[in-house]
C-alpha positions as CSV (number, residue, x, y, z in Angstrom):
1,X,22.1,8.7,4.9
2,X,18.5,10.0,6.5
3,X,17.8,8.2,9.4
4,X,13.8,7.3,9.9
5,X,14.1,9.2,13.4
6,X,15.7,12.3,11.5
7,X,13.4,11.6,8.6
8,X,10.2,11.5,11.5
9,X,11.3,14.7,13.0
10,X,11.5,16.6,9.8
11,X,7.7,15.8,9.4
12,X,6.6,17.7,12.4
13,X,5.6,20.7,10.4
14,X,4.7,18.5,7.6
15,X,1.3,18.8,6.0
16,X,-1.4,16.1,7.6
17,X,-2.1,13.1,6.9
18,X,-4.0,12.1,3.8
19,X,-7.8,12.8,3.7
20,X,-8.5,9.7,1.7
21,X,-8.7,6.3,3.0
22,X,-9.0,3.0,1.9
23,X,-13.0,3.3,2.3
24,X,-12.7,6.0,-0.5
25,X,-11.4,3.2,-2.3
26,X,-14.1,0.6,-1.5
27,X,-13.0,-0.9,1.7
28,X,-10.9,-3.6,-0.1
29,X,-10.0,-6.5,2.3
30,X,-7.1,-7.5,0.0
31,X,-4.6,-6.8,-3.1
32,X,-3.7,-9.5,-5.8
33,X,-2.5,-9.4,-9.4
34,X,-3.9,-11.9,-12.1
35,X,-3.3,-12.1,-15.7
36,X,-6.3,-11.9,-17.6
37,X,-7.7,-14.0,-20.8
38,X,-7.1,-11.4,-22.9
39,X,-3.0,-11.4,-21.7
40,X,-3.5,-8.2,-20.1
41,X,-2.3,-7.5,-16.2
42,X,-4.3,-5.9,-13.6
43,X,-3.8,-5.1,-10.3
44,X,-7.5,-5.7,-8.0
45,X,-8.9,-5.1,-5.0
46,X,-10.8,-7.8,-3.2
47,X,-13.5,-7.7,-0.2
48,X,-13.6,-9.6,2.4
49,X,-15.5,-12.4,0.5
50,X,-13.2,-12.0,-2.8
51,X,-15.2,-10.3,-4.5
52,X,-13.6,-7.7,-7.1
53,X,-13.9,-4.0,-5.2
54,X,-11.6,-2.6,-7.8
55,X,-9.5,-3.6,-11.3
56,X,-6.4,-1.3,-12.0
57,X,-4.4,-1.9,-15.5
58,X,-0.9,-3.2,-14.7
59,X,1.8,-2.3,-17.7
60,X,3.4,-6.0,-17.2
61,X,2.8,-8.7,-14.5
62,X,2.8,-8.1,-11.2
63,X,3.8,-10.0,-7.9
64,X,3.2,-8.6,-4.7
65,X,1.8,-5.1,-3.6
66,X,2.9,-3.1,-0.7
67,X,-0.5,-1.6,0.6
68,X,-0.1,1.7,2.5
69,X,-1.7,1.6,5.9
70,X,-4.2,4.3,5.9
71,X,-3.6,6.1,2.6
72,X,-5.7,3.9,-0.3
73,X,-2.2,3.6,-2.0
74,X,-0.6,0.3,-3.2
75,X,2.8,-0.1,-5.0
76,X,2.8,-2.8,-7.4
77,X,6.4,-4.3,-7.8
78,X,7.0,-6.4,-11.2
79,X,8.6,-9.8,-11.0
80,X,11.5,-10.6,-9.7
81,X,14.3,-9.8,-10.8
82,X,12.4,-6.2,-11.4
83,X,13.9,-2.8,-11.4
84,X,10.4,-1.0,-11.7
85,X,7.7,-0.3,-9.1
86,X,4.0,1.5,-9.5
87,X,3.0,3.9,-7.5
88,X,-0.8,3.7,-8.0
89,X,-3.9,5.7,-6.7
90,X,-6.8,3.3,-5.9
91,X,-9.3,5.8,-6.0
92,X,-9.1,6.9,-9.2
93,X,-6.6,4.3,-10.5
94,X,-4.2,6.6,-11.9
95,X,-0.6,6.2,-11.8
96,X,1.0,8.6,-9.1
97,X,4.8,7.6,-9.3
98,X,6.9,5.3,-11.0
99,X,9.9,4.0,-8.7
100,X,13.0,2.9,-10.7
101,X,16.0,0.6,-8.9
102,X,19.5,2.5,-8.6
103,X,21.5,1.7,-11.2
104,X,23.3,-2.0,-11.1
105,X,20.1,-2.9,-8.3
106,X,17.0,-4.9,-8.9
107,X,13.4,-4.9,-6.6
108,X,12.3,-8.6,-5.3
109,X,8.5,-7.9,-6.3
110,X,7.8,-7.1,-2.4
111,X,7.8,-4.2,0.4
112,X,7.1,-2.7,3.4
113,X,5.8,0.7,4.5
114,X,7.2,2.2,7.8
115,X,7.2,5.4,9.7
116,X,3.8,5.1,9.5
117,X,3.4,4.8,6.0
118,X,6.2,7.6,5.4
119,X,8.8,5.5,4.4
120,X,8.4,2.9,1.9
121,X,11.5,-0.2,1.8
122,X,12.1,-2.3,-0.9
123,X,14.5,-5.5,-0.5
124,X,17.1,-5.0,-3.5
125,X,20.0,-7.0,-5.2
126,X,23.1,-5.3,-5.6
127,X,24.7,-7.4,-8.7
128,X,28.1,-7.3,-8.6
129,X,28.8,-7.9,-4.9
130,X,25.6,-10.0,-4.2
131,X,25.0,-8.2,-1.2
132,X,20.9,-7.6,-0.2
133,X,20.0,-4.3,0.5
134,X,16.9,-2.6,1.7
135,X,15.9,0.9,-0.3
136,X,14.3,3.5,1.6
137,X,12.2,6.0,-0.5
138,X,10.1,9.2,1.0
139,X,6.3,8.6,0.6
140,X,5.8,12.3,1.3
141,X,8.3,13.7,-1.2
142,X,7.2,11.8,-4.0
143,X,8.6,8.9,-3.7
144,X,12.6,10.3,-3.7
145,X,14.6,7.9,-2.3
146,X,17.0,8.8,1.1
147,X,19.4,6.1,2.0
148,X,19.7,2.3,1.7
149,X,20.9,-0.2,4.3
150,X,22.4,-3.8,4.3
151,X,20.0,-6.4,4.6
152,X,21.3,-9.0,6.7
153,X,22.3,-11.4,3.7
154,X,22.1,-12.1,0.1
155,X,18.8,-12.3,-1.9
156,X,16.1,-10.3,0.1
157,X,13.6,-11.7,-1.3
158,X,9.9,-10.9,1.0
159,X,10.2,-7.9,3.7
160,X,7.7,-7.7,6.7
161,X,7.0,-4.7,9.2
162,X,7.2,-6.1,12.8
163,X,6.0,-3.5,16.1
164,X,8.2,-0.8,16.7
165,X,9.3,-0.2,12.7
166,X,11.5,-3.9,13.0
167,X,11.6,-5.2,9.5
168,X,11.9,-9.1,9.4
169,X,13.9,-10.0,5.8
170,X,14.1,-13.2,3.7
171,X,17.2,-13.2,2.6
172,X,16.9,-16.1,0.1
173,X,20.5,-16.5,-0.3
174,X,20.0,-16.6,-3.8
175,X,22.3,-14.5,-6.2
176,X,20.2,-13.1,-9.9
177,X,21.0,-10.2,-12.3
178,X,18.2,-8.9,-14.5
179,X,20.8,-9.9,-17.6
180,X,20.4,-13.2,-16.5
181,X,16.7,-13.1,-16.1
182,X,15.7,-16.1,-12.9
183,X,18.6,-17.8,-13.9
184,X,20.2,-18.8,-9.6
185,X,23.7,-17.9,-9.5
186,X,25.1,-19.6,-6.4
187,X,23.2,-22.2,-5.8
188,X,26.5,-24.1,-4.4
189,X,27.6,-21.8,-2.0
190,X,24.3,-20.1,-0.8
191,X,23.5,-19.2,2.9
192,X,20.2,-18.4,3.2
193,X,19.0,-16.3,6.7
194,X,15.9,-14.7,8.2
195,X,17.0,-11.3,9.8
196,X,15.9,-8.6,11.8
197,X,16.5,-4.8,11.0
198,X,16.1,-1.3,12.2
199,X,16.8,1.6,10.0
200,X,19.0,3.2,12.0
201,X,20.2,0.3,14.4
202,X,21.1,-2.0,11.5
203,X,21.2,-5.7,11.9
204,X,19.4,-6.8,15.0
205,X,19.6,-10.6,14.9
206,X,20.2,-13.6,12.6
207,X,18.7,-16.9,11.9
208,X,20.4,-19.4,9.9
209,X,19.1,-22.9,9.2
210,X,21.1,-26.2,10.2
211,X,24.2,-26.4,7.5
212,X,22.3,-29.4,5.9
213,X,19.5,-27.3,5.0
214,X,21.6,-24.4,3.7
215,X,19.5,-25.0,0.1
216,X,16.1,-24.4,1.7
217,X,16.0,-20.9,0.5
218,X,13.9,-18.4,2.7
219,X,10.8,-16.2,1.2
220,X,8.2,-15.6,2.7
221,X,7.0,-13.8,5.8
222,X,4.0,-13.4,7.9
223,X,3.9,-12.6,11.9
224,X,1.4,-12.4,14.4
225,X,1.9,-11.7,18.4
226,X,5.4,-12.0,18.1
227,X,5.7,-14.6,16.0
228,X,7.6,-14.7,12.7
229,X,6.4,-17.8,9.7
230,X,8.4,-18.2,6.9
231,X,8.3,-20.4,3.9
232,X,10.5,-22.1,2.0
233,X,11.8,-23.3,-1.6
234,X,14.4,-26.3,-1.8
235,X,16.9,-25.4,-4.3
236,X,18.4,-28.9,-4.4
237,X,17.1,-32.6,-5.3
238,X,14.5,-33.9,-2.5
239,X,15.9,-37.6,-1.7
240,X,14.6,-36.6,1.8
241,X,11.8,-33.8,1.6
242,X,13.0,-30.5,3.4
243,X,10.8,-28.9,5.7
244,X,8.9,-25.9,4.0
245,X,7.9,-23.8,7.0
246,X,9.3,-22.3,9.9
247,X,8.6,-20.1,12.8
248,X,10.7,-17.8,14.9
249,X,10.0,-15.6,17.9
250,X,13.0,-13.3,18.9
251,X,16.0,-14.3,20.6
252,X,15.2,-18.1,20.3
253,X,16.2,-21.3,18.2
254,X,13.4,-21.9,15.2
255,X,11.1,-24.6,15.2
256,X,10.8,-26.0,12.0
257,X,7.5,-27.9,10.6
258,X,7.0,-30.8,8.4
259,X,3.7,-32.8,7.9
260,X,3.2,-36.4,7.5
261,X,5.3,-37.8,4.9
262,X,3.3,-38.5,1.9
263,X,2.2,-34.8,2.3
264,X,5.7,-33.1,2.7
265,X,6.7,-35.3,-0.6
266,X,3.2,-33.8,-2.3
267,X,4.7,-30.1,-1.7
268,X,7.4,-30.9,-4.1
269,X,9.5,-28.9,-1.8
270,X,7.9,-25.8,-2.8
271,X,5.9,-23.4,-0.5
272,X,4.8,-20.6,-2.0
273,X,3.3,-18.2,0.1
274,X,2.6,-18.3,4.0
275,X,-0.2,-16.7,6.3
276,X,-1.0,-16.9,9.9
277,X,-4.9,-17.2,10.7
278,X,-6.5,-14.7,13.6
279,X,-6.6,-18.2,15.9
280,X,-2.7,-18.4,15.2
281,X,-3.1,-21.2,12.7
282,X,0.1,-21.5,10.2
283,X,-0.8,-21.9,6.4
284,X,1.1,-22.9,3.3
285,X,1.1,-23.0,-0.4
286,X,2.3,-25.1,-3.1
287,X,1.3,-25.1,-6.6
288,X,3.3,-27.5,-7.8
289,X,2.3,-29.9,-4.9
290,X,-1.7,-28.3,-5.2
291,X,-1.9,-28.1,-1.6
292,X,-2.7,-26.2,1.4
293,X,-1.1,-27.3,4.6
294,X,-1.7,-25.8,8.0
295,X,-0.3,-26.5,10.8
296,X,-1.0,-25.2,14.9
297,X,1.0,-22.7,16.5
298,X,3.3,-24.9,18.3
299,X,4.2,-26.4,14.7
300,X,2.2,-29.4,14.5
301,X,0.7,-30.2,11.7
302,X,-3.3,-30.3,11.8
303,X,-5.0,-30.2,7.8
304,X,-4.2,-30.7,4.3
305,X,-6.6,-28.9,1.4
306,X,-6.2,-30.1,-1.8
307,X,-6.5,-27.1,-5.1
308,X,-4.9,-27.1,-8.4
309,X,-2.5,-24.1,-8.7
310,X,-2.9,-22.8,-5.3
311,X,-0.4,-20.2,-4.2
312,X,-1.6,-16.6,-2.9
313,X,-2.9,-16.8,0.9
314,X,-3.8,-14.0,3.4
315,X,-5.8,-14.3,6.9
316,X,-9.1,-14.3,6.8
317,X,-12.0,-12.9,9.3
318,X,-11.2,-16.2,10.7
319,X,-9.0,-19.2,9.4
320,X,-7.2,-18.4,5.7
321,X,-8.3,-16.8,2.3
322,X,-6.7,-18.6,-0.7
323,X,-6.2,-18.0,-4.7
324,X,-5.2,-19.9,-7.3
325,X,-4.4,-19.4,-11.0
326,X,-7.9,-20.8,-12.2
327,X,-9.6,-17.6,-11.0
328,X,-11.1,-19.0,-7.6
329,X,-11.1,-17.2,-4.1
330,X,-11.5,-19.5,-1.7
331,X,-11.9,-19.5,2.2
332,X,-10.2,-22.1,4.6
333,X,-12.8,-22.4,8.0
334,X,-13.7,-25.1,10.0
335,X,-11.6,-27.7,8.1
336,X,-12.9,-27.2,5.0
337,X,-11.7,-25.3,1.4
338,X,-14.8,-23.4,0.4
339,X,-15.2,-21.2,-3.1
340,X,-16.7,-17.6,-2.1
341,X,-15.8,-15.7,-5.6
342,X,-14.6,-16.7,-9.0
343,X,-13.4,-14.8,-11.5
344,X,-12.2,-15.0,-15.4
345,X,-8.2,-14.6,-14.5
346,X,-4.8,-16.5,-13.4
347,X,-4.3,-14.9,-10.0
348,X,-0.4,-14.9,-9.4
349,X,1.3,-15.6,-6.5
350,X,0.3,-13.8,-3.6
351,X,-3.0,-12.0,-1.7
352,X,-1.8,-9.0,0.5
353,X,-3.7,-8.4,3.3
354,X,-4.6,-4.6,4.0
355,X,-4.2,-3.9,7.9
């Protein structure tokens, strides 16, 4: 297999970097997919204020997007369980690539850019063992891919790039196959983790929940100075509601967050997506429970916002920026839920941030 420090040094005499950025592109704060009235999907760039910068046809509906970090470049990964991703220019919104799974594999609609934006990974399924997997594909030759390596557990769900090209991994712990379509496969025996990985180095470290809570599946990710949020989905029936959020910082025990109890029951053990504010605020989802909760960095719980169909969520210039499948944008300051944009669309689950 290429290593990313074999890959890196075969890039010396490599053409430069691109000459487009993301201002070429409008400056887009954020990426989102919505279905539109019409049925069609679309891909969109949002300011700063959620306001549309850009609309880019999607062939099917979308999920997440892995923005490129300088390049304005954003591959759009279809629903989990997926086996196709779009390569897609958003300049001139034309199709540059179209990524395919190995055969008997499946994408988790998310991924992460490394090597400074040389290396694209993409948390896979491998169906007939179960095992997760993390894809590695060339940015610079087209997309080809150049190795694979384990991801830490089963059901790699979301896939986050931490300093010094660490990838932080959601294994759900969740088995699908695409034959199947979102039918969960081992719900009785699932072990769900958060992991760290290198490329090369492999497995760095694992965090597994309390046996007890061995049906809160793992995510989501976001991180900020060191510290790693993820969300989290009870696959089982609630007679107790489950915690829905956790954080982690390396080499110690996770602290796991719950809010009062009437709330935690309203999140009908569903978080959806999960965002850390610039003050180190925590923030999550849950359309089911139509709620934003957010909690301090030290896990307490501080506000709850109530919005029908809430779900996507991305910092903002300060505090959170939300959507929700009625269209709205909304920003989360001062300990209020405020509309800034609306549009005619069902945004889906999640904003992505561009750095």
């Amino acid at each position: 297999m290429t290593t990313r420090r074999s890959f890196l040094a075969g890039l010396l005499a490599a053409a430069s970097a691109p000459s487009l950025s993301w201002a070429d592109a409008g400056s887009p704060a954020y990426l989102a997919a919505a279905k539109e009235p019409s049925g069609a999907h679309a891909l969109f760039g949002l300011a700063a204020s959620g306001q549309d910068v850009f609309r880019i046809a999607l062939p099917d509906r979308g999920h997440a997007a892995a923005a490129h970090p300088t390049a304005p470049e954003a591959v759009a990964f279809a629903r989990r369980p997926g086996t196709f991703a779009l390569v897609i220019d958003c300049v001139s919104g034309s199709l540059k690539h179209r990524l395919h799974a190995p055969e008997g594999r499946h994408f988790y609609g998310h991924g992460a850019f490394i090597a400074n934006g040389d290396v694209l990974v993409t948390p896979e399924n491998d169906w007939e063992t179960g095992a997760g997997r993390l894809g590695l594909w060339s940015r610079r030759e087209k997309y080809r891919r150049i190795g694979e390596i384990a991801s830490g557990g089963t059901g790699p769900h979301d896939i986050l790039r931490l300093d010094g090209d660490v990838l932080a991994v959601a294994n759900g712990g969740i088995r699908t196959r695409p034959d199947r379509g979102r039918e969960k496969l081992n719900i009785d025996t699932m072990r769900p983790n958060l992991a760290y990985v290198d490329a090369d180095l492999g497995l760095l470290e694992v965090v597994e929940l309390e046996p007890e809570l061995r049906m809160n599946s793992i995510r989501h990710l976001a991180a900020r100075d060191g510290t790693v949020a993820f969300a989290m989905q009870w696959q089982g029936e609630l007679p107790d509601p489950a915690p829905l959020l956790g954080l982690h910082r390396r080499g110690a025990a996770p602290i796991l967050c719950t809010a009062d109890l009437a709330e935690q029951m309203a999140m009908e053990g569903y978080a959806g997506s999960v965002a850390i504010s610039p003050e180190g605020m925590v923030g999550i989802t849950s359309p089911r429970g139509a709620r934003l909760h957010v909690f301090r960095p030290d896990g307490g719980f501080e506000a709850s916002h109530r919005q029908p169909d809430i779900c996507g969520l991305a910092a903002g210039r300060a505090g959170f920026v939300a959507t929700d499948g009625l269209g709205h944008v909304l920003a989360e300051t001062g300990g209020a839920l405020v509309l800034t944009a609306q549009g005619d669309r069902a945004w889906d689950n999640h904003l992505v941030r561009i750095a």
